[in-house]
N, C-alpha and C positions, 0 to 999 in steps of 0.2 A: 971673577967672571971673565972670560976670555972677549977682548975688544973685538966688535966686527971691522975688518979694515973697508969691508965695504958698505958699511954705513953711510950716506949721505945725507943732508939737509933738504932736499928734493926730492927722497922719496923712490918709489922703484922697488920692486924688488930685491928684499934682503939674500946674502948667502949665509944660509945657518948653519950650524951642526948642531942635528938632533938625534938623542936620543927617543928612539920609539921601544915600548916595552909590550910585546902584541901576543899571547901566546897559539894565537891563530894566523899559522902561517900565509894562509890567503888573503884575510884581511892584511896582515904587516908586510904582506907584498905588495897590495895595494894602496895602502901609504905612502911606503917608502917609495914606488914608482911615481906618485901625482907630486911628491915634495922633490925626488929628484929632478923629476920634471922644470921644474923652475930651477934649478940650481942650488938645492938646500944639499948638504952633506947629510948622508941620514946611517946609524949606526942600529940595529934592532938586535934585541935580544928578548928571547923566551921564556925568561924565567925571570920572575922577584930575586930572591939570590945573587943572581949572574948580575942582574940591573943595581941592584946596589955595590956589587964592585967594580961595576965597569962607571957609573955616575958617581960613585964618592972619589973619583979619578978627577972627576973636573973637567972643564971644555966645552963643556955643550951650551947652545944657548937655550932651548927651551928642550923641553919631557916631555911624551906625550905618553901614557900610562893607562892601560886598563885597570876596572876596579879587580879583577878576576884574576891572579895568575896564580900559578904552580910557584911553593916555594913561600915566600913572601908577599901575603895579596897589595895590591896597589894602594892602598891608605898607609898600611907598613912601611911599605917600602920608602912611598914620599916623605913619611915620618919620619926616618930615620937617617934619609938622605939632608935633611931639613936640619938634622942633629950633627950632623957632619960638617955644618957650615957651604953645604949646595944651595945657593940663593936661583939658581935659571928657573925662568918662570916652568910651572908645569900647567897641560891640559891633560886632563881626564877623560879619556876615550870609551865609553864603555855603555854594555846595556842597561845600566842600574841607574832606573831616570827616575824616579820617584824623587820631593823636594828632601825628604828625609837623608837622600844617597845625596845628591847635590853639596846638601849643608853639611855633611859627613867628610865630602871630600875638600871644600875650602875649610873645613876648619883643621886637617891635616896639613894643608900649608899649598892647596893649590888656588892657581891663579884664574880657573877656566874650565868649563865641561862641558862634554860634548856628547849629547844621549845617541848610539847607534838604533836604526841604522842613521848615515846622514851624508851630506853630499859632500865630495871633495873640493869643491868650489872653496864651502865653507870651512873646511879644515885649513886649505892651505891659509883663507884667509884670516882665520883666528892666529893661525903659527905665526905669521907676518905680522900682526900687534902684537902679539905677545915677546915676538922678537924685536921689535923697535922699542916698548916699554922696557924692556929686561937690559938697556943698554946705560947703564949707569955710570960708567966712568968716561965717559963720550957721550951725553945725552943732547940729543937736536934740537939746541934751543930756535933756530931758527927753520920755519918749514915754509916750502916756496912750492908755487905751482902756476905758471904762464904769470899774470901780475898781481896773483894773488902773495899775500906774506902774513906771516904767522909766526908771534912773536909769543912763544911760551915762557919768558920769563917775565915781561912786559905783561904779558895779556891783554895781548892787542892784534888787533889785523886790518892789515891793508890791503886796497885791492888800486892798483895805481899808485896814485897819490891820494886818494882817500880814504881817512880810516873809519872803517866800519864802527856804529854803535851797535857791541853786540852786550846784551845779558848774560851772565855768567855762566850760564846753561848754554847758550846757544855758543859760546869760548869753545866749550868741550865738548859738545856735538862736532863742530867743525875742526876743532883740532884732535878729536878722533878719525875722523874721517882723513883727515889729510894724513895720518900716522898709519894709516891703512891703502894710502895713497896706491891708485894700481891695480889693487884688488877689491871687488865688490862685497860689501858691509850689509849685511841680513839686519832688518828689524830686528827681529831678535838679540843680536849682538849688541846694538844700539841699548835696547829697553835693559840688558844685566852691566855694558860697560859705562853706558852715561846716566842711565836714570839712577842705576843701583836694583834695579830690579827680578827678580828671582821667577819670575810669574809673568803673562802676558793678562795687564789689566784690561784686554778687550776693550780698549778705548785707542780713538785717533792722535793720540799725543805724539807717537813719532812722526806724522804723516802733520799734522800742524806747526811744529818747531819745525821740522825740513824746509814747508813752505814759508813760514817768517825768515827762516834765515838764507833762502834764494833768492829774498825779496831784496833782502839787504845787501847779498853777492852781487847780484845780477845790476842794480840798479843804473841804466845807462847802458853798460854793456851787453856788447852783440852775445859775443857769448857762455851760458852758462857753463859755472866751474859744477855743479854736482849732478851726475846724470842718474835718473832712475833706470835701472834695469828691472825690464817687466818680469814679474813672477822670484826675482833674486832680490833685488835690496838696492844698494845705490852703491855710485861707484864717484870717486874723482880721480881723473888723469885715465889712464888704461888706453 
Protein backbone atom coordinates (compact mmCIF):
# COMPACT_ATOMS: atom_id res chain seq x y z
CA UNK A 1 0.00 0.00 0.00
CA UNK A 2 1.49 3.32 -1.01
CA UNK A 3 2.38 5.66 2.19
CA UNK A 4 0.28 9.08 2.22
CA UNK A 5 3.31 11.52 2.78
CA UNK A 6 0.52 13.78 3.68
CA UNK A 7 -0.87 12.07 6.41
CA UNK A 8 -0.87 13.84 9.70
CA UNK A 9 -1.91 13.26 13.38
CA UNK A 10 -4.22 16.41 13.31
CA UNK A 11 -6.21 15.49 10.90
CA UNK A 12 -7.33 17.76 7.70
CA UNK A 13 -7.75 16.75 4.78
CA UNK A 14 -6.08 13.67 3.13
CA UNK A 15 -4.30 13.70 -0.68
CA UNK A 16 -5.38 10.48 -2.16
CA UNK A 17 -5.05 8.55 -5.24
CA UNK A 18 -8.25 6.97 -6.20
CA UNK A 19 -9.19 4.82 -8.37
CA UNK A 20 -12.89 5.61 -9.54
CA UNK A 21 -14.36 2.81 -11.69
CA UNK A 22 -17.84 4.72 -13.22
CA UNK A 23 -19.17 3.55 -16.47
CA UNK A 24 -21.24 6.71 -16.60
CA UNK A 25 -19.38 9.25 -17.80
CA UNK A 26 -21.40 12.18 -15.99
CA UNK A 27 -21.62 10.71 -13.06
CA UNK A 28 -17.56 9.74 -13.00
CA UNK A 29 -17.12 13.38 -13.97
CA UNK A 30 -18.86 14.35 -11.19
CA UNK A 31 -16.77 12.48 -8.78
CA UNK A 32 -13.84 12.96 -10.02
CA UNK A 33 -14.50 16.86 -10.01
CA UNK A 34 -15.90 17.03 -5.97
CA UNK A 35 -12.61 14.68 -4.99
CA UNK A 36 -10.41 16.74 -7.16
CA UNK A 37 -11.81 19.52 -5.52
CA UNK A 38 -10.13 18.81 -2.28
CA UNK A 39 -7.09 17.64 -3.64
CA UNK A 40 -7.46 13.86 -4.01
CA UNK A 41 -5.71 12.58 -7.23
CA UNK A 42 -8.41 10.75 -9.01
CA UNK A 43 -7.77 8.24 -11.99
CA UNK A 44 -11.28 6.64 -13.59
CA UNK A 45 -11.81 4.15 -15.75
CA UNK A 46 -14.95 2.65 -17.66
CA UNK A 47 -14.63 -0.69 -17.82
CA UNK A 48 -14.27 -3.81 -15.16
CA UNK A 49 -11.44 -5.04 -17.49
CA UNK A 50 -9.51 -1.91 -17.86
CA UNK A 51 -10.12 -1.54 -13.75
CA UNK A 52 -8.56 -4.52 -12.93
CA UNK A 53 -5.34 -3.85 -14.79
CA UNK A 54 -4.91 -0.45 -14.20
CA UNK A 55 -5.72 -1.52 -9.85
CA UNK A 56 -3.73 -4.79 -9.72
CA UNK A 57 -0.76 -2.00 -10.63
CA UNK A 58 -1.04 -0.80 -7.23
CA UNK A 59 -1.05 2.99 -5.66
CA UNK A 60 -4.05 3.88 -4.95
CA UNK A 61 -5.40 4.50 -1.69
CA UNK A 62 -8.93 3.78 -1.80
CA UNK A 63 -11.70 2.28 -4.98
CA UNK A 64 -14.55 3.48 -5.57
CA UNK A 65 -16.63 0.81 -7.81
CA UNK A 66 -19.89 0.58 -9.26
CA UNK A 67 -21.83 -2.73 -8.85
CA UNK A 68 -22.75 -2.45 -12.85
CA UNK A 69 -19.96 -2.35 -15.38
CA UNK A 70 -19.09 -3.34 -18.84
CA UNK A 71 -16.70 -6.27 -18.83
CA UNK A 72 -16.10 -7.37 -15.31
CA UNK A 73 -19.27 -6.41 -13.00
CA UNK A 74 -17.95 -4.70 -9.63
CA UNK A 75 -18.16 -7.75 -7.21
CA UNK A 76 -15.70 -9.52 -9.90
CA UNK A 77 -13.69 -7.23 -10.18
CA UNK A 78 -13.12 -6.33 -6.35
CA UNK A 79 -12.65 -10.06 -6.08
CA UNK A 80 -10.28 -10.63 -8.00
CA UNK A 81 -8.29 -7.51 -7.24
CA UNK A 82 -8.52 -8.81 -3.56
CA UNK A 83 -6.81 -12.05 -5.23
CA UNK A 84 -3.97 -10.14 -6.50
CA UNK A 85 -3.05 -8.95 -3.05
CA UNK A 86 -4.85 -5.13 -3.54
CA UNK A 87 -5.52 -4.47 0.28
CA UNK A 88 -6.97 -0.14 -0.52
CA UNK A 89 -10.02 0.06 1.16
CA UNK A 90 -12.85 -0.07 -1.55
CA UNK A 91 -16.42 1.96 -1.65
CA UNK A 92 -19.15 0.60 -3.70
CA UNK A 93 -20.90 3.24 -5.55
CA UNK A 94 -23.97 2.08 -7.04
CA UNK A 95 -27.87 1.71 -7.49
CA UNK A 96 -28.13 -1.83 -6.11
CA UNK A 97 -29.34 -0.82 -2.40
CA UNK A 98 -31.35 -3.64 -1.40
CA UNK A 99 -29.48 -5.37 2.14
CA UNK A 100 -29.08 -8.50 -0.08
CA UNK A 101 -26.68 -6.16 -2.62
CA UNK A 102 -25.00 -4.47 0.45
CA UNK A 103 -24.06 -7.97 2.11
CA UNK A 104 -22.99 -9.19 -1.55
CA UNK A 105 -20.64 -6.44 -1.72
CA UNK A 106 -18.67 -6.70 1.71
CA UNK A 107 -18.44 -10.12 1.47
CA UNK A 108 -16.47 -9.49 -1.93
CA UNK A 109 -14.01 -7.70 0.11
CA UNK A 110 -15.33 -4.20 0.35
CA UNK A 111 -15.04 -1.76 2.99
CA UNK A 112 -18.21 0.69 2.45
CA UNK A 113 -21.33 1.38 0.29
CA UNK A 114 -22.79 3.96 -0.97
CA UNK A 115 -26.60 3.56 -2.42
CA UNK A 116 -26.91 6.24 -5.44
CA UNK A 117 -28.50 8.59 -5.78
CA UNK A 118 -26.38 10.51 -2.75
CA UNK A 119 -24.67 13.60 -1.86
CA UNK A 120 -21.09 14.44 -2.55
CA UNK A 121 -20.71 15.85 0.91
CA UNK A 122 -21.04 12.42 1.81
CA UNK A 123 -18.85 10.66 -0.51
CA UNK A 124 -16.01 12.90 -0.09
CA UNK A 125 -16.52 12.15 3.44
CA UNK A 126 -16.71 8.41 3.59
CA UNK A 127 -13.32 8.63 0.92
CA UNK A 128 -11.55 10.56 3.84
CA UNK A 129 -12.14 7.45 6.62
CA UNK A 130 -11.63 5.21 4.40
CA UNK A 131 -8.43 6.77 3.44
CA UNK A 132 -7.05 7.40 7.08
CA UNK A 133 -8.30 3.68 8.06
CA UNK A 134 -6.45 2.22 4.97
CA UNK A 135 -3.06 3.67 6.31
CA UNK A 136 -1.36 0.82 7.82
CA UNK A 137 2.28 1.16 7.67
CA UNK A 138 1.96 4.90 9.26
CA UNK A 139 -1.09 4.61 11.27
CA UNK A 140 -2.05 7.86 13.53
CA UNK A 141 -1.69 6.67 16.75
CA UNK A 142 -2.00 9.97 18.16
CA UNK A 143 -5.05 12.38 17.03
CA UNK A 144 -5.14 16.09 18.14
CA UNK A 145 -7.57 18.82 17.65
CA UNK A 146 -7.36 22.51 19.73
CA UNK A 147 -6.66 20.43 23.45
CA UNK A 148 -8.35 17.73 22.70
CA UNK A 149 -5.82 14.23 22.45
CA UNK A 150 -6.70 10.96 21.31
CA UNK A 151 -4.64 8.26 22.27
CA UNK A 152 -5.58 5.18 19.97
CA UNK A 153 -3.20 2.86 21.21
CA UNK A 154 -3.75 3.82 25.03
CA UNK A 155 -7.36 4.22 24.51
CA UNK A 156 -7.59 7.19 26.14
CA UNK A 157 -8.38 10.96 25.61
CA UNK A 158 -7.55 14.01 26.94
CA UNK A 159 -8.87 17.17 26.78
CA UNK A 160 -6.36 19.63 28.58
CA UNK A 161 -4.99 18.09 31.27
CA UNK A 162 -7.87 16.04 31.88
CA UNK A 163 -8.67 12.57 30.94
CA UNK A 164 -11.90 11.84 29.80
CA UNK A 165 -13.83 8.79 31.46
CA UNK A 166 -15.14 7.42 28.22
CA UNK A 167 -16.84 3.77 27.66
CA UNK A 168 -15.65 1.90 24.95
CA UNK A 169 -18.23 2.84 22.56
CA UNK A 170 -18.07 6.28 23.29
CA UNK A 171 -13.59 5.68 22.44
CA UNK A 172 -14.94 4.90 18.94
CA UNK A 173 -17.55 7.17 18.41
CA UNK A 174 -15.05 9.86 19.07
CA UNK A 175 -12.20 8.49 17.63
CA UNK A 176 -14.19 8.13 14.56
CA UNK A 177 -15.15 11.19 14.37
CA UNK A 178 -11.76 12.73 14.92
CA UNK A 179 -10.35 10.24 11.89
CA UNK A 180 -13.07 12.14 9.83
CA UNK A 181 -11.66 15.21 11.23
CA UNK A 182 -12.75 18.18 8.67
CA UNK A 183 -15.32 16.56 7.09
CA UNK A 184 -19.10 16.21 8.30
CA UNK A 185 -19.95 12.52 9.45
CA UNK A 186 -23.85 11.44 8.58
CA UNK A 187 -25.71 9.45 11.12
CA UNK A 188 -25.92 7.10 8.92
CA UNK A 189 -22.09 6.44 8.75
CA UNK A 190 -21.95 6.44 12.42
CA UNK A 191 -24.90 3.64 12.93
CA UNK A 192 -22.58 0.97 9.96
CA UNK A 193 -19.04 2.36 11.09
CA UNK A 194 -19.37 2.46 14.96
CA UNK A 195 -22.37 0.54 15.93
CA UNK A 196 -21.90 -2.19 13.14
CA UNK A 197 -24.95 -1.67 11.85
CA UNK A 198 -26.55 -2.54 8.44
CA UNK A 199 -30.15 -0.99 8.96
CA UNK A 200 -31.40 2.30 10.62
CA UNK A 201 -32.88 0.81 14.02
CA UNK A 202 -35.34 4.08 14.09
CA UNK A 203 -34.14 4.67 17.52
CA UNK A 204 -32.19 7.88 19.07
CA UNK A 205 -28.94 5.88 19.94
CA UNK A 206 -26.80 8.12 17.94
CA UNK A 207 -28.42 11.42 18.97
CA UNK A 208 -27.98 10.05 22.88
CA UNK A 209 -24.17 8.77 22.82
CA UNK A 210 -23.26 12.15 20.90
CA UNK A 211 -24.98 13.93 23.78
CA UNK A 212 -23.18 11.78 26.68
CA UNK A 213 -20.04 12.23 25.06
CA UNK A 214 -20.25 16.25 24.71
CA UNK A 215 -21.12 16.11 28.06
CA UNK A 216 -17.89 14.58 28.88
CA UNK A 217 -15.98 16.89 26.00
CA UNK A 218 -17.32 19.93 26.95
CA UNK A 219 -17.24 19.74 30.62
CA UNK A 220 -15.81 23.21 31.74
CA UNK A 221 -15.05 24.34 28.55
CA UNK A 222 -16.01 27.51 26.58
CA UNK A 223 -15.85 25.68 23.61
CA UNK A 224 -17.50 22.65 22.08
CA UNK A 225 -15.16 20.30 20.13
CA UNK A 226 -18.28 18.39 17.92
CA UNK A 227 -20.67 20.68 16.08
CA UNK A 228 -23.90 19.45 14.74
CA UNK A 229 -24.59 20.43 11.21
CA UNK A 230 -28.33 20.79 10.69
CA UNK A 231 -29.89 18.49 8.30
CA UNK A 232 -25.90 16.70 7.52
CA UNK A 233 -24.54 14.95 10.52
CA UNK A 234 -21.83 16.35 12.70
CA UNK A 235 -18.59 17.61 12.17
CA UNK A 236 -15.15 18.23 14.27
CA UNK A 237 -12.69 20.84 13.28
CA UNK A 238 -13.75 22.28 9.54
Amino acid sequence: MRALDSMTSVGGPLQLRVLVVEDDDVAAEHVQDALAEIGHEVVVVGDGDAALDQGARGGFDVLIIDRMLPGLDGLSLLSALRARGVDAPALFVTAMGAVSDRVAGLEAGGDDYLVKPFALAELKARVQALGRRSLNTRPATLLQFRDLTVDRVLREARRGERRLDLLPLEFRLLEYLMLAMGQTVTRKMLLEQVWGFRFDPHTNIVETHISRLRAKLDQGDAEPIIRTIRGAGYLVGG
